[in-house]
N, C-alpha and C positions, 0 to 999 in steps of 0.2 A: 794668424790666430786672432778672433775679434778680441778686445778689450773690453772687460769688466766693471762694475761698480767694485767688487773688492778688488782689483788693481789697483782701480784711482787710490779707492784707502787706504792701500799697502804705502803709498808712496808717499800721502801726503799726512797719512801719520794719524787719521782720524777714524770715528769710525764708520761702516758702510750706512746708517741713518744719515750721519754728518754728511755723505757725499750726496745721497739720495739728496733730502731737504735741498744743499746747496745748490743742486742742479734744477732742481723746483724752481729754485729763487727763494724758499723760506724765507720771512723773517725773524724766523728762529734762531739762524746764523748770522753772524758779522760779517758784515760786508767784503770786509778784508778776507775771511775764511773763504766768503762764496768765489769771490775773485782770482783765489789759489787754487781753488779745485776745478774752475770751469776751465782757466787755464791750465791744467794737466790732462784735463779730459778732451783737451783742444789738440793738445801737445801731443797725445796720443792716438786722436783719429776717433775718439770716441763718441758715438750718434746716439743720443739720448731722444726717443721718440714715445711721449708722454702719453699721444692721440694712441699708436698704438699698441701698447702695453695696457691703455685704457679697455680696448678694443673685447681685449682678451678676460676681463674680467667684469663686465658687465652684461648687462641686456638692454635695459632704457635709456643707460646713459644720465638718468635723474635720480635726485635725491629727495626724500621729504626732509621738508624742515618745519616743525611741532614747537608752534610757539604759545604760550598761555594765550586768555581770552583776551586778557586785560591790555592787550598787545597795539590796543589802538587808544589806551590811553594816553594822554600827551606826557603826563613823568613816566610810563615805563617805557614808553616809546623812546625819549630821550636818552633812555641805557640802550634799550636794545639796538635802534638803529645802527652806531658804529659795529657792534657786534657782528649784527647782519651782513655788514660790508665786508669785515677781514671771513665769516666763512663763505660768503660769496669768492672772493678773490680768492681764497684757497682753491675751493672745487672747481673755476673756471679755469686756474693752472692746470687741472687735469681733465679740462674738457668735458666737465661735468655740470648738467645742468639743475633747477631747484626748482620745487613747487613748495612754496609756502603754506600751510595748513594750519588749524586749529583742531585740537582733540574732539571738540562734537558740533554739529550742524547745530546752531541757535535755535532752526526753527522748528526740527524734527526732533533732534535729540540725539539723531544718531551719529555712529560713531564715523570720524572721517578719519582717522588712526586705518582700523578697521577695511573701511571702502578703498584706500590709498593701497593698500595690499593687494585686496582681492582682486580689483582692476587692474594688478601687476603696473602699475601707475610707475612703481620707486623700486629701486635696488635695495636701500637700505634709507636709515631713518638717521636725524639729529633733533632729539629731544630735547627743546629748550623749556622745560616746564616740570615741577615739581608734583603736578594734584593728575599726573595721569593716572588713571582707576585699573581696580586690581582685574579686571577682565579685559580691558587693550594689554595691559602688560602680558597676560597669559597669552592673548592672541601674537603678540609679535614675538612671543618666545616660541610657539609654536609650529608659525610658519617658517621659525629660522631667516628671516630675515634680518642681516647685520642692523644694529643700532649702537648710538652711544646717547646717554644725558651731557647737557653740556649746560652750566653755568649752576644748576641742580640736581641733587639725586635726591628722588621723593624716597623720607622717611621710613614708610610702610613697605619699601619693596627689601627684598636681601639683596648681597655683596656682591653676587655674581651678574654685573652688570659692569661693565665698561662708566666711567662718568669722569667728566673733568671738572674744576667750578674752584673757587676761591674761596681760603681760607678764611671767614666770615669771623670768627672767633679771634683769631690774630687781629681783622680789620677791627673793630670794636676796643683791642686791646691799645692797638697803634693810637687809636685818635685820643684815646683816655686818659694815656700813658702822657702824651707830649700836653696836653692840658694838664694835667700835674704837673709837668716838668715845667712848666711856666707858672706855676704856684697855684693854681684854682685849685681850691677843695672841695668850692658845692656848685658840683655842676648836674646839668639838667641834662637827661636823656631822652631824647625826643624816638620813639620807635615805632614800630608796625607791626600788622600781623603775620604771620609767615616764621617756616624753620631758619632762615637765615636770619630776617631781625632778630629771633631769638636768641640768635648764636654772636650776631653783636652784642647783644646786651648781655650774654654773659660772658664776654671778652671786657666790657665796660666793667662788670661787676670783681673780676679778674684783678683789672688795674688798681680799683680801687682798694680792695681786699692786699695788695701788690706794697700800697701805700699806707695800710693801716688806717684807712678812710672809712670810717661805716658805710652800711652801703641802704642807702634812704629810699625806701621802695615809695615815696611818693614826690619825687626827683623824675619819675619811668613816666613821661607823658605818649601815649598813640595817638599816632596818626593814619593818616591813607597815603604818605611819599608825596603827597604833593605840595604844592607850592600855600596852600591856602590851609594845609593843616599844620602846616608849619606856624603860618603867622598867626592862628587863632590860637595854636597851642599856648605860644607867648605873650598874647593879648590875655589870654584867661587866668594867668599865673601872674600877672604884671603886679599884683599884692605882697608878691617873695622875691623880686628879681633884686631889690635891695640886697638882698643875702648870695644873689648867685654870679660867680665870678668865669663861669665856662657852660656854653652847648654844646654837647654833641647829637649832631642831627643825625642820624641812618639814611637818608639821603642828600641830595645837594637840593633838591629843592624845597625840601622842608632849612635846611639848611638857609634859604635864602629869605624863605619866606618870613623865617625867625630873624632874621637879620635888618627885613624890612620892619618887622612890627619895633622891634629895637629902637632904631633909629627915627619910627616914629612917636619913641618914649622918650625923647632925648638919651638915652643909653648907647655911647660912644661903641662903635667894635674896633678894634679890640681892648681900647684899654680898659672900658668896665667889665666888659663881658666877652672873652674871645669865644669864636664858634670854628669847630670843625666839622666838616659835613662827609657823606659818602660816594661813592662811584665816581669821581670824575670826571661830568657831563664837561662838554665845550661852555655851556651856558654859564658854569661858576667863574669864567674868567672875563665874563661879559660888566660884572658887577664889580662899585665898589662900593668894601673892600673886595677885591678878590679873594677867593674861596679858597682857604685851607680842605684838605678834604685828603679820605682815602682811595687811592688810585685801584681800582680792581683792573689786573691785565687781559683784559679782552681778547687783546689782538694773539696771545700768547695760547690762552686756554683754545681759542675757535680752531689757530691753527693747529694746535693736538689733536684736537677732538677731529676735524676732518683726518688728518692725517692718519687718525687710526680706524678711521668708518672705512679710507681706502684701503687699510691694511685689510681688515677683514671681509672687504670684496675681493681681495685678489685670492684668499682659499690659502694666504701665508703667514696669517697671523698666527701670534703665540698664542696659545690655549687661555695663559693668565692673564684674567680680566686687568686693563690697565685702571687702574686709580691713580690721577693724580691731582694733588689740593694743593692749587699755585699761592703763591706767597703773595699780600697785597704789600704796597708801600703808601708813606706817607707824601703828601706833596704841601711843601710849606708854600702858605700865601700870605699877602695882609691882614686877613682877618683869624689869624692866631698864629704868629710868629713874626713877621715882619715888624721893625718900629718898637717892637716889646722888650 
């Protein structure tokens, strides 16, 4: 009698996601976990053939992957890229291949969402992008083609969508919270346009409200995320920094860029002024100080969000749309924590 995924589970005490994932190689799972299961599954004669169970639930074998415009900017590029690699690395565990795309042709207008379908191009779709319009959405619900958002779920659509993405509001709360906890009371919020800067800042306004801090709407400086609105944000304010004892940047490169102009004030980081920054880039570890910042799990949300684009190519998924809003963490550096 062959052996099954819920035997391994039966045996090893976990449950049949946990053995699936393990056998993938997830890095969902712990090493030690994956190493117990592959071993019982070894132990048992059991033939895990990922190419063909692939086989059976597709047609092209490709994926679109629906990333904003802004996608060849050098600061969003900088988030996105690792991203791009852990859902690479997932979909080629399952022998799946990617076509990169943007929601409309620059020079037409039209829709590449759209064209990606009717071409039978893509199996199904990973939406990295929050401003896709309310007519691709009715299209991709229509042809029934699987999708998930991943990193976003645009505002204006309803619940019955699949989406994965980080709790923005938490991350905003994180960085605000540990600048109070180090005594700053007038700290400056450096932000952007968009639902999720939004939803930092009022995770910032949270903390502050948390701490019985007013909450000083001319503290909210915007920017565009990058490096250069960072540092003019705090060039233009340099008349109040006497008063300010904490930045929080909504990116790391605003983050940096605030840090440069600083230090081109003689303003020490951190001890006049600590700064906490967003995402995680590898670049905030290139600088010193090194970057305090909030960590968003990339590698964690990509791998869900594929994981469940295969589910619902294989015709096995659950009905209930999955939602889920990963927790970010704090990542202490020198420039607001260390030394203080």
């Amino acid at each position: 009698m062959s052996v099954t995924i819920k035997d391994i589970a039966k045996i090893a005490g976990v449950s049949h996601s946990t053995v699936s994932r393990s056998l993938n190689d997830s890095p969902l799972i712990s090493t030690e976990t994956k190493q117990r299961i592959q071993q019982i599954a070894k132990e048992l004669g059991f033939e895990f053939n990922a190419n063909a169970r692939g086989l059976s639930i597709r047609k092209t074998g490709t994926i679109g992957l629906i990333y904003p415009e802004a996608f060849e900017d050098f600061n969003v590029n900088l988030f996105f890229s690792p991203l791009h690699n852990h859902i690479r690395r997932t979909l080629e565990r399952e022998a799946l291949d990617l076509i990169v795309g943007f929601p409309k042709n620059r020079f037409t207008g039209e829709s590449n969402i759209q064209k990606l379908i009717n071409r039978k191009k893509v199996d199904g779709l990973i939406i990295v992008h929050s401003k896709v319009d309310y007519y691709d959405l009715n299209y991709i619900k229509s042809s029934r083609i699987p999708f998930v958002f991943l990193h976003q779920k645009p505002a204006h659509i309803d619940d019955e969508v699949d989406f994965f993405c980080t709790d923005h509001f938490k991350g905003g709360y994180l960085a605000t919270d540990h600048l109070l906890k180090l005594g700053c009371r007038n700290i400056i919020c450096l932000s952007a346009d968009g639902e999720e800067f939004e939803m930092r800042t009022e995770g910032y306004k949270a903390a502050l409200n948390d701490a019985a801090i007013p909450f000083n709407d001319s503290l909210v400086l915007k920017g565009d995320c990058s490096f250069d609105s960072g540092y003019k944000a705090i060039k233009q304010t340099s008349g109040i920094l006497k008063k300010i004892d904490g930045i929080f940047a909504q990116s790391d490169l605003m983050a940096l860029g605030a840090i440069q102009a600083l230090q081109q004030l003689n303003i020490k980081v951190p001890q006049d002024i600590a700064v906490v920054g967003y995402d995680d880039i590898e670049l905030g570890t290139y600088f010193s100080p090194k970057l305090t910042t909030v960590h968003q799990p990339r590698e964690e949300i990509a791998t869900l969000a594929c994981e469940r684009l295969i589910e619902l190519l294989s015709d096995k998924a659950k009905k209930r749309k999955a939602k889920k809003i990963i927790q970010p963490t704090l990542v202490i550096r020198e420039s607001c924590g260390y030394g203080q």
